[in-house]
C-alpha positions as CSV (number, residue, x, y, z in Angstrom):
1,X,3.1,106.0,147.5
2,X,6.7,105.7,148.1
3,X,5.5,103.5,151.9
4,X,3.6,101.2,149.7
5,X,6.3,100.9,147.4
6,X,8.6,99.7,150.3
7,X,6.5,97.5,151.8
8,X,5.8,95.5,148.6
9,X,9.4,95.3,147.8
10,X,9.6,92.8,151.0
11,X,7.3,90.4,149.3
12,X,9.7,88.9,147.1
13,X,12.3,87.8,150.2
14,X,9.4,86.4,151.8
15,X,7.9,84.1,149.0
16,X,11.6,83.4,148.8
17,X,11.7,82.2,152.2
18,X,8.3,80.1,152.0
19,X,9.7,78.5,148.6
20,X,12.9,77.5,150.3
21,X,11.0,75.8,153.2
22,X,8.7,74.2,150.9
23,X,11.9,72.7,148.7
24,X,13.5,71.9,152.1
25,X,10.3,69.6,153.3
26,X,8.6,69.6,156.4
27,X,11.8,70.0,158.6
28,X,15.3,71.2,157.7
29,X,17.7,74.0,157.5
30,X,15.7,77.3,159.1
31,X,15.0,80.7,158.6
32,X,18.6,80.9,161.3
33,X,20.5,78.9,158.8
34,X,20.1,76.5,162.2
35,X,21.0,72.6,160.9
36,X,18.5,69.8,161.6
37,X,21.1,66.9,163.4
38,X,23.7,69.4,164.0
39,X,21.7,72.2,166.2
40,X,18.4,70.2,166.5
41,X,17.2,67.0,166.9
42,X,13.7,65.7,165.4
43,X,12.1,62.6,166.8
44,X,9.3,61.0,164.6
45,X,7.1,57.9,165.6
46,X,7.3,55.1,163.4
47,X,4.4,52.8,162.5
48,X,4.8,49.1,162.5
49,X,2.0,47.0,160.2
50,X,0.4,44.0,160.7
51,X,-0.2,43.0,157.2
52,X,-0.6,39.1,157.6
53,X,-2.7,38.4,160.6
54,X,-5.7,40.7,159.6
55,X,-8.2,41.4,156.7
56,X,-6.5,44.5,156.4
57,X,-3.0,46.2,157.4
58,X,-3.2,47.2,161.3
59,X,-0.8,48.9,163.5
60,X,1.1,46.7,165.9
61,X,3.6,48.8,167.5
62,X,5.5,52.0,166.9
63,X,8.7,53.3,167.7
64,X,10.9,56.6,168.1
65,X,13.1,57.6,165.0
66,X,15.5,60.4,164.2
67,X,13.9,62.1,161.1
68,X,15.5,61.3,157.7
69,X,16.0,57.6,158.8
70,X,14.3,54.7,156.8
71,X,12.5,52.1,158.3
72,X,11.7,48.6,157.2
73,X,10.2,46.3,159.1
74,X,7.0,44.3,159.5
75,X,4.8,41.8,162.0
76,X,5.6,38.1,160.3
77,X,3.5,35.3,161.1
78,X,4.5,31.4,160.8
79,X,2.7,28.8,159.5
80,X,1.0,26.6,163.0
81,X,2.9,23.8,162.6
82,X,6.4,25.5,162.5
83,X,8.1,26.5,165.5
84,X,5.2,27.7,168.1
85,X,8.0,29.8,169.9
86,X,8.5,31.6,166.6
87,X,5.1,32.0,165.3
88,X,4.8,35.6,165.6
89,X,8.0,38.5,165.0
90,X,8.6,41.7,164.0
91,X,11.8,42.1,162.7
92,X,12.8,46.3,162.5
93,X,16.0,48.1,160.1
94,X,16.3,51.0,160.9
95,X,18.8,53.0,158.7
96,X,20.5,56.5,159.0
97,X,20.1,58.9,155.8
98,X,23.9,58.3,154.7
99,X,23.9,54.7,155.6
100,X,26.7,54.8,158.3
101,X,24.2,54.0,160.8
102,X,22.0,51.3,161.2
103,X,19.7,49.7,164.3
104,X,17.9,46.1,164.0
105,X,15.6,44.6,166.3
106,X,16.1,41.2,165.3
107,X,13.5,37.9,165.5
108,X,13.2,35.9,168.6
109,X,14.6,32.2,168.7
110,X,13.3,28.9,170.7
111,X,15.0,26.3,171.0
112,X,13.9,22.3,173.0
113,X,15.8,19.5,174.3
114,X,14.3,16.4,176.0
115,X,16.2,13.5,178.2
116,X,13.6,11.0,176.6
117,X,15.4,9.8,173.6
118,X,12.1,9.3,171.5
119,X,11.1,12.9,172.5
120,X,14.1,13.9,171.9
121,X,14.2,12.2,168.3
122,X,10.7,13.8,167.7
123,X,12.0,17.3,168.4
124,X,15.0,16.6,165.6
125,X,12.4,15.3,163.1
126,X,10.3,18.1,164.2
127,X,12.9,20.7,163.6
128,X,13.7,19.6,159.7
129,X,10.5,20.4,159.2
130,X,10.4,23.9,160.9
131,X,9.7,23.1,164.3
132,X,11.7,24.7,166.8
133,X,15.7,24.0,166.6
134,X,16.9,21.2,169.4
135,X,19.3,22.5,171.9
136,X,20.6,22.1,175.7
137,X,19.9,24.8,177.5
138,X,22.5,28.2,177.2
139,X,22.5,31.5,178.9
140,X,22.8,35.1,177.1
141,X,26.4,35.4,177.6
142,X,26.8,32.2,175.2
143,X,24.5,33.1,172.6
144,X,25.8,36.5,172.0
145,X,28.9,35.2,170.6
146,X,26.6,33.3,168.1
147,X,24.9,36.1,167.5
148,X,27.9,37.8,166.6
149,X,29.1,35.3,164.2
150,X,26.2,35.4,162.5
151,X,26.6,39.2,162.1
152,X,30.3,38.3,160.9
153,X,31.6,40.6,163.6
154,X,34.0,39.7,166.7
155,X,32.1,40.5,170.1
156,X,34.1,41.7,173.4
157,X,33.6,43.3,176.5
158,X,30.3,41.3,177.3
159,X,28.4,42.6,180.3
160,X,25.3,42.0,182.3
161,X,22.6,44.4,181.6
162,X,21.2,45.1,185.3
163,X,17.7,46.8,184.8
164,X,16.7,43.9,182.2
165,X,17.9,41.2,184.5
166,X,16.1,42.4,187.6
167,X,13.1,42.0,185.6
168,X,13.8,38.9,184.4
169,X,15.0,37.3,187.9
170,X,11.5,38.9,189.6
171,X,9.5,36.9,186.4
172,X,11.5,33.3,187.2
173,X,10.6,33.8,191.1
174,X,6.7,34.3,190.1
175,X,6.7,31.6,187.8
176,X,8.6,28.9,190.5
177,X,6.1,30.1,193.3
178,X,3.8,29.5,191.2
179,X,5.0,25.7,190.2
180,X,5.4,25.0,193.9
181,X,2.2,26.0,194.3
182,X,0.3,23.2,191.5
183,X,3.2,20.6,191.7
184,X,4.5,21.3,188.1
185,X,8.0,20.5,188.7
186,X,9.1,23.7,186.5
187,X,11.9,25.9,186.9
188,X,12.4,29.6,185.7
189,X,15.6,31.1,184.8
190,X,17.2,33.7,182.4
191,X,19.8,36.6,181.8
192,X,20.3,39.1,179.8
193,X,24.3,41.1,178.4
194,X,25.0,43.3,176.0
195,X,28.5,43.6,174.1
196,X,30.7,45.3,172.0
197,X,31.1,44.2,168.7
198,X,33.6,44.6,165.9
199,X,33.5,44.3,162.1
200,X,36.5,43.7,159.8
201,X,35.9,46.8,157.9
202,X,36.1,48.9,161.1
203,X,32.8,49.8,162.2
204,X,31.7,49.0,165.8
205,X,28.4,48.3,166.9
206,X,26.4,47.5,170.3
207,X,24.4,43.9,170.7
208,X,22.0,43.2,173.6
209,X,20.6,39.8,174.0
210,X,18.1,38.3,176.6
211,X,17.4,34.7,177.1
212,X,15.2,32.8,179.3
213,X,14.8,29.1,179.9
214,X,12.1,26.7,181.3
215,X,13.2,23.2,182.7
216,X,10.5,20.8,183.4
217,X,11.5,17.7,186.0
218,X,9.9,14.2,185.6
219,X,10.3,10.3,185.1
220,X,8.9,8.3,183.4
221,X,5.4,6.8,184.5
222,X,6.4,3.2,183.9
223,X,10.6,2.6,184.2
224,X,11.2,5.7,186.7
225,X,13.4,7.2,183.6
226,X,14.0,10.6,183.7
227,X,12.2,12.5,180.7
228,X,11.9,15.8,181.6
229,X,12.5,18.6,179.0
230,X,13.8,22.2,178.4
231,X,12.5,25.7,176.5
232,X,15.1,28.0,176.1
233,X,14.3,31.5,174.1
234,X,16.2,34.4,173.1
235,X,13.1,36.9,173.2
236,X,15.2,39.7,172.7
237,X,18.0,40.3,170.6
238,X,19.1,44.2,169.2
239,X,21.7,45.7,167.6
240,X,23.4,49.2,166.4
241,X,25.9,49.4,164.0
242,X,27.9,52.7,163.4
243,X,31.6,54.8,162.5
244,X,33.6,54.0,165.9
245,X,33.8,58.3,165.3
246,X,30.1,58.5,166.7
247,X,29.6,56.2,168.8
248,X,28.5,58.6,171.2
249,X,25.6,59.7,169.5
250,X,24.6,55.8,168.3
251,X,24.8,54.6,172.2
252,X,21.9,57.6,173.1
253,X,20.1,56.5,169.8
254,X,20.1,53.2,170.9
255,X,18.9,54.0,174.8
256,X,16.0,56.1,173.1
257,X,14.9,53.8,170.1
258,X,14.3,50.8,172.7
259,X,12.6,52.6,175.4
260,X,10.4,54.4,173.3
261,X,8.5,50.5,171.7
262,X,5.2,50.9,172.4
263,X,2.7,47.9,171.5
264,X,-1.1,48.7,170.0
265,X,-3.6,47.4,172.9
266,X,-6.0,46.2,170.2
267,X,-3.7,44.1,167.9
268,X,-1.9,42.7,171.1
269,X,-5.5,41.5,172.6
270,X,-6.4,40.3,169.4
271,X,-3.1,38.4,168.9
272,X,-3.5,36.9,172.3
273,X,-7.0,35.8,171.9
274,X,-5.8,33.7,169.0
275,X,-3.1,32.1,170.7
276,X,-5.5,31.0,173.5
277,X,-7.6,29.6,171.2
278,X,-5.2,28.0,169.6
279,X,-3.5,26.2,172.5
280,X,-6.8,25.5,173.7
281,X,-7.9,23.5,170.9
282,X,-4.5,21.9,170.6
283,X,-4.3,20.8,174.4
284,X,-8.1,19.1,174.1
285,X,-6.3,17.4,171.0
286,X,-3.3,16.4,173.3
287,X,-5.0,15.4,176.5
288,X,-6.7,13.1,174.4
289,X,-4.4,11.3,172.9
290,X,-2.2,11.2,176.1
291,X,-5.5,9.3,177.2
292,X,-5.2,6.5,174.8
293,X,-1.6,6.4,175.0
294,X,-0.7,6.3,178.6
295,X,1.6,9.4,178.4
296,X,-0.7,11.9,180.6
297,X,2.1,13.0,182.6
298,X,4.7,13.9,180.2
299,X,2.4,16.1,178.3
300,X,1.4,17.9,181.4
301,X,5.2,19.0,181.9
302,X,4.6,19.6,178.1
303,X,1.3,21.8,178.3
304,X,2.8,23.6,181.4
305,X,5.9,24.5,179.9
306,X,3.6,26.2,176.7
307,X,2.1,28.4,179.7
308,X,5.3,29.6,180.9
309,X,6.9,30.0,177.5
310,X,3.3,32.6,177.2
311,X,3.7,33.6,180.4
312,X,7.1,34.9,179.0
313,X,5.9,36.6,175.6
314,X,3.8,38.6,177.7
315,X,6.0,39.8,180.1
316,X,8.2,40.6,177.1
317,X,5.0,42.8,175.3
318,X,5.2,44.3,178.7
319,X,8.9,45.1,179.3
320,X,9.0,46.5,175.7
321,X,6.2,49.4,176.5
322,X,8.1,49.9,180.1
323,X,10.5,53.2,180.2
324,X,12.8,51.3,182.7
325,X,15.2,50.4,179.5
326,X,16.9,53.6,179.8
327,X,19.2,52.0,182.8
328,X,20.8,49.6,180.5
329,X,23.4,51.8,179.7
330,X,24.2,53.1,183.5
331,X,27.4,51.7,183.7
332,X,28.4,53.4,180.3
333,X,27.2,56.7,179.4
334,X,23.7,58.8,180.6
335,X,22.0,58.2,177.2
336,X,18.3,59.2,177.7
337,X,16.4,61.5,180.0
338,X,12.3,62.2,180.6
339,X,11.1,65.0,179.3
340,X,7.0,65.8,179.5
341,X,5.3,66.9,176.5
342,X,2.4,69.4,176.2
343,X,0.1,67.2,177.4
344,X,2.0,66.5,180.1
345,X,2.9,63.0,178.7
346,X,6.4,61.9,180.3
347,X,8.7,60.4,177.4
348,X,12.4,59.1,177.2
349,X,14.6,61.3,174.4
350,X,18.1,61.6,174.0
351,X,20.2,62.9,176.7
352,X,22.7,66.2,176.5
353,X,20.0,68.6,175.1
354,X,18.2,71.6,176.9
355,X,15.8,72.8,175.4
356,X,12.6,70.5,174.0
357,X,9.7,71.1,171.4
358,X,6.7,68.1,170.7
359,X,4.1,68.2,168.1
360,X,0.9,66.1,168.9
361,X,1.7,63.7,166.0
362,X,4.2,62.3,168.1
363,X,7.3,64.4,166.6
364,X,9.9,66.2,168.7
365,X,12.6,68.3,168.3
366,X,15.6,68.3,170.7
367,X,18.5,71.5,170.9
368,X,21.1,73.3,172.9
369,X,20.5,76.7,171.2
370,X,18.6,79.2,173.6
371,X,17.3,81.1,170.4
372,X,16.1,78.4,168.0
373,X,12.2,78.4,168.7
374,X,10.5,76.0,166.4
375,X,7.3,77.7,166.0
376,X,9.1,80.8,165.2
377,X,11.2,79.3,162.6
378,X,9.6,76.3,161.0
379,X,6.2,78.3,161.5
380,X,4.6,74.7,162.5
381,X,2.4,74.1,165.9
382,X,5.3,73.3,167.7
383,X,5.1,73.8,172.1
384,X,7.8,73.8,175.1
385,X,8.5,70.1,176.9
386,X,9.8,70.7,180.3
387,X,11.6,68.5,182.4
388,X,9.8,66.9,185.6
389,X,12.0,67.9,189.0
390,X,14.3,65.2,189.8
């Protein structure tokens, strides 16, 4: 009697301890008075909605976040006859629990010139009326100052980001071989920086920026004028904002929030299939009326330079899945690392922890404390991630 005694009397502690979980939600302080962002780190995917294009809400993309964060953020279509460069976005906030923090992924720009004064006046009519904003042709270094302004911070200590511009150079040599090959007079450039940038109140932040730009050569059919044209986008444009005090910990956030984008296969091939059939219908419409107005060959340097502004979104749906984004930072600090989950999927997470735990809902939890065992103390189906050999 006095054993059973004894053993109930540990009952209480222990619907103690399952009431104090319960209070503290699905992750938090443990049963080793172990912190969650002090001793662990816990990685949740985030899901990003269509809620425009479809009959119903669908997943577009997805992305890693540190648990606790908020997200807002959604796929936003434009109207057809506003700028085709920005008819599809997904602008993404992305805020820390006490609000110090905060990463945005922010909407692509196009922007169109044209040495033909009455395409040129189009373009400006055009853009009044949401079309695509006229401008000469500029290079990422120049815009992130713009971008910067518009933040109402001071940028500095600009810099090329390596691993996105060798992408971006090997994209502009596949697209020129490929207007030498058909004649198209077209020509392929871009770049890509990132900066350091400054607000008045103190806080610091990190901007990266990528531009790329299409130049089409011609003249004029009848008076030998030149009337070529130019595409220039800023596809990618990102930015952390944080206490100068932990900017350590914001640069790794930032390395691990980019590289883990991942795109849905099904509402990507659905959103391409519409834009083909779009520009399919409107380049019958065009062809035709270049017929009856003599103009075929400067809306075939037109039509061409639509194809190499898709050719472009789609390397940029590619780059975005691609784990090669970790190198941005190579010249700064080591702020991601592969881990392999337990099903032996690799994935990028933040650098300077040991020891690594994945859930198959796409969670993970990241530590340097030898004893703090997940499963053990969260009692949740929590298993080992290993690092692949180097």
């Amino acid at each position: 009697m006095q054993k059973i005694v004894k053993k109930s009397s540990l009952i209480p502690p222990f619907l103690c301890l399952i009431m104090f979980v319960v209070a503290c939600g699905e992750f938090g302080q443990t049963s080793s008075n172990l912190v969650e962002g002090k001793d662990y780190l816990v990685l949740k995917r985030v899901r990003i909605l269509d809620e425009m294009g479809f009959d119903k809400p669908v997943e577009a993309m997805s992305l890693l976040v540190p648990n606790g964060w908020r997200a807002e953020g959604s796929v936003r279509w434009k109207s057809v006859n506003e700028c085709r460069g920005e008819l599809i976005s997904w602008p993404i906030t992305l805020t820390s629990p006490d609000g110090a923090m905060q990463f945005s992924l922010l909407p692509g720009r196009s922007f169109v010139s044209s040495q033909d004064p009455m395409t040129q006046k189009s373009f400006i009519l055009a853009s009044q009326q949401g079309g695509c904003q006229v401008s000469a042709p500029f290079t990422a270094e120049q815009y992130i100052g713009k971008l910067a302004s518009s933040l109402k911070a001071s940028v500095s200590n600009v810099r090329k980001d390596p691993s996105l511009q060798s992408n971006i150079d090997k994209m502009a040599a596949d697209s020129d071989a490929t207007s030498q090959q058909y004649g198209t007079n077209m020509r392929m450039s871009g770049s890509s920086v990132y900066g350091t940038l400054t607000w008045p109140d103190g806080t610091k932040g990190l901007a990266q920026v990528g531009v790329m730009t299409v130049i089409s050569q011609s003249r004029d059919m009848f008076n030998g004028a030149p009337n070529g044209g130019t595409s220039t986008s800023v596809f990618h444009q990102a930015v952390i904002r944080y206490p100068p005090a932990r900017e350590a910990d914001a640069l790794k956030l930032f390395g691990t929030i980019s590289s883990s984008h991942r795109m849905n296969p099904v509402w990507t091939q659905a959103k391409d299939a519409f834009l083909t059939r779009l520009g399919n219908i409107e380049h019958a419409g065009r062809m035709e009326r270049l017929r009856l107005m003599g103009e075929q060959s400067r809306s075939y340097a037109k039509s061409q330079s639509d194809a190499a502004d898709a050719r472009m979104r789609d390397w940029e749906r590619k780059q975005a899945s691609s784990d090669a984004n970790q190198h941005r930072f190579i010249q700064t600090i080591r702020e991601v690392e592969t881990w392999k989950d337990g099903q032996g999927n690799p994935v990028e997470l933040n650098a300077g922890y040991n020891y690594g735990w994945s859930k198959p809902d796409g969670s993970y939890i990241l530590t340097n404390n030898s004893l703090f065992d997940p499963a053990v103390e969260l009692q949740q189906n929590w298993e080992r991630m290993q690092k692949p050999p180097r």
